[in-house]
N, C-alpha and C positions, 0 to 999 in steps of 0.2 A: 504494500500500500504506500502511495506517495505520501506527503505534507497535506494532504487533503484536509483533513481533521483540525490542524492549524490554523488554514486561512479564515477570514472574516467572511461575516455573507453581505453580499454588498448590498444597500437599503434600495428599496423599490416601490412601487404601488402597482396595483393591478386595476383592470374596472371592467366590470361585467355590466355594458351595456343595454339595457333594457327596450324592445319596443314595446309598445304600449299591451299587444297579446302575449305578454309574458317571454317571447322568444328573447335570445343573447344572441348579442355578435360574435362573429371568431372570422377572424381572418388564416390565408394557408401562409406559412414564412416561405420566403425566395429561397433561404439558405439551408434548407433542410431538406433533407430526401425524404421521399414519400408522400403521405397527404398528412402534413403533420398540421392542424387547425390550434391556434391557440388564442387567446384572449390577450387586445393590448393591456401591453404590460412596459413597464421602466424605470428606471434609475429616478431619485430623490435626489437635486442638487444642492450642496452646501447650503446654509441657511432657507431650506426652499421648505412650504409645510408641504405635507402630502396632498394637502385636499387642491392645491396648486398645483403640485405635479402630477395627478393625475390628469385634469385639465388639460395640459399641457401635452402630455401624454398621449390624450385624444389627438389632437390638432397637431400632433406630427406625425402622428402613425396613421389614423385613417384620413385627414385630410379638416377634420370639423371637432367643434368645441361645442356643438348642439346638443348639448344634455346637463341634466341637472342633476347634483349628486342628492342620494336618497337614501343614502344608507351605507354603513361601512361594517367590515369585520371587527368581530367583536375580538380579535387577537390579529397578532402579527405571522403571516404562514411563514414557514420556511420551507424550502428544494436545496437538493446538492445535485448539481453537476456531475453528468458520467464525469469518470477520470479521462475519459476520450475527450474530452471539452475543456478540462480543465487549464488546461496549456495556450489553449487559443480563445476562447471567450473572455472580455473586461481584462484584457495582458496576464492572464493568471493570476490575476490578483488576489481574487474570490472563490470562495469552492462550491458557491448555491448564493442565489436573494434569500432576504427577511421580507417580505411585504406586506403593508395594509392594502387592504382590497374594498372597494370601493363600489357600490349598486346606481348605476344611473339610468335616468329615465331617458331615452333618446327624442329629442325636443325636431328632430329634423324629420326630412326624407329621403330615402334612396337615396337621390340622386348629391347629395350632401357630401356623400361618400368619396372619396377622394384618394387611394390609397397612392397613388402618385403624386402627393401635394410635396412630400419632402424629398429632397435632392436626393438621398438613399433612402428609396422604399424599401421597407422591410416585408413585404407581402404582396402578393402576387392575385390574390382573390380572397373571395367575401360570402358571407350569409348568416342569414337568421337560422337557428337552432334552437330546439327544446332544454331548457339548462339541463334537464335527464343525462342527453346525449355527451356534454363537457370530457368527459373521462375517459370515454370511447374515441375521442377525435382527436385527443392531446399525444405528443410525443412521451415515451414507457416515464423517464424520469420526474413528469409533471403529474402524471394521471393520479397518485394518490394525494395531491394538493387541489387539485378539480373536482376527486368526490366529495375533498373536507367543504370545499366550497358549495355545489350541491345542496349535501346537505344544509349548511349554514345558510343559501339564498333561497332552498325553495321556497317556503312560506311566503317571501317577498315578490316572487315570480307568481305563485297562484295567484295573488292579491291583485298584483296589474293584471295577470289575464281576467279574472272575476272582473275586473272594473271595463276593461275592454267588450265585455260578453253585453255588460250593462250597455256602454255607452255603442255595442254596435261596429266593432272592427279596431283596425289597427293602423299606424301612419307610414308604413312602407309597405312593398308589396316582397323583395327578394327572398326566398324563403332556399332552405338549404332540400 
């Protein structure tokens, strides 16, 4: 086993974007083989709070800041990094993220969606998902932080789609 154990995990947020029928966003990553979907997620900047960095967050990975946050993890998750990664990901700094995770309601549409707004896209395509499905779409070393999540948003996901049923649909149409 290398130094794995040593290194620090570098701070992050995550946000599980909500449309209004309870479904989540997950974009596929460029740099990944396979069809590996993950939810935007990244780095916390020195003096930066989380609820700013995930914001943020949004608006450089899919393209739009159209959401309002509504809810956060009631704990900080952690991930480690295969050791295959550990060398090439954040300079080997870090052996996995800490992150607060973060429920927002997507205030936009479709067409909002931008995943080429930033000079390096990190993703390549997009869709709406049932949060059920998070754990099955994620790459091996993320999927037991997807169920923890899961579990800890469904209740939040039933609530928007119940409220959706009431008011009658949803405000985008791309469905995975």
């Amino acid at each position: 086993m290398t130094g794995k154990r040593k290194l620090p995990y570098r701070r992050g947020v995550g946000a599980l974007l909500f449309r209004a029928d309870g479904a989540v966003f997950v974009a596929r990553r460029i740099d990944t083989p396979g069809d590996a979907w993950q939810l935007p997620q990244g780095g916390v900047d020195r003096g930066e709070k989380p609820k700013v960095a995930v914001l943020r967050e949004l608006k450089e990975e899919i393209g739009t800041g159209h959401a309002e946050i509504i809810g956060k993890s009631r704990q900080w998750y952690r991930y480690d990094l295969p050791e295959s990664l550990q060398g090439r990901v954040w300079g080997g700094k870090y052996r996995g993220q800490k992150q607060r995770w973060f429920a927002l309601r997507f205030l936009g549409t479709d067409a909002d969606i931008d995943l080429a707004a930033d000079h390096k896209p990190e993703f390549d395509d997009w869709r709406w998902v049932p949060l059920s499905t998070l754990a099955s779409l994620a790459v091996s070393f993320k999927r037991t932080l997807y169920a923890d999540l899961v579990t800890e948003f469904s209740p939040l996901a039933g609530s928007l789609a119940a409220e959706a049923g009431k008011a009658g649909g949803s405000n985008s149409m791309k469905a995975g």
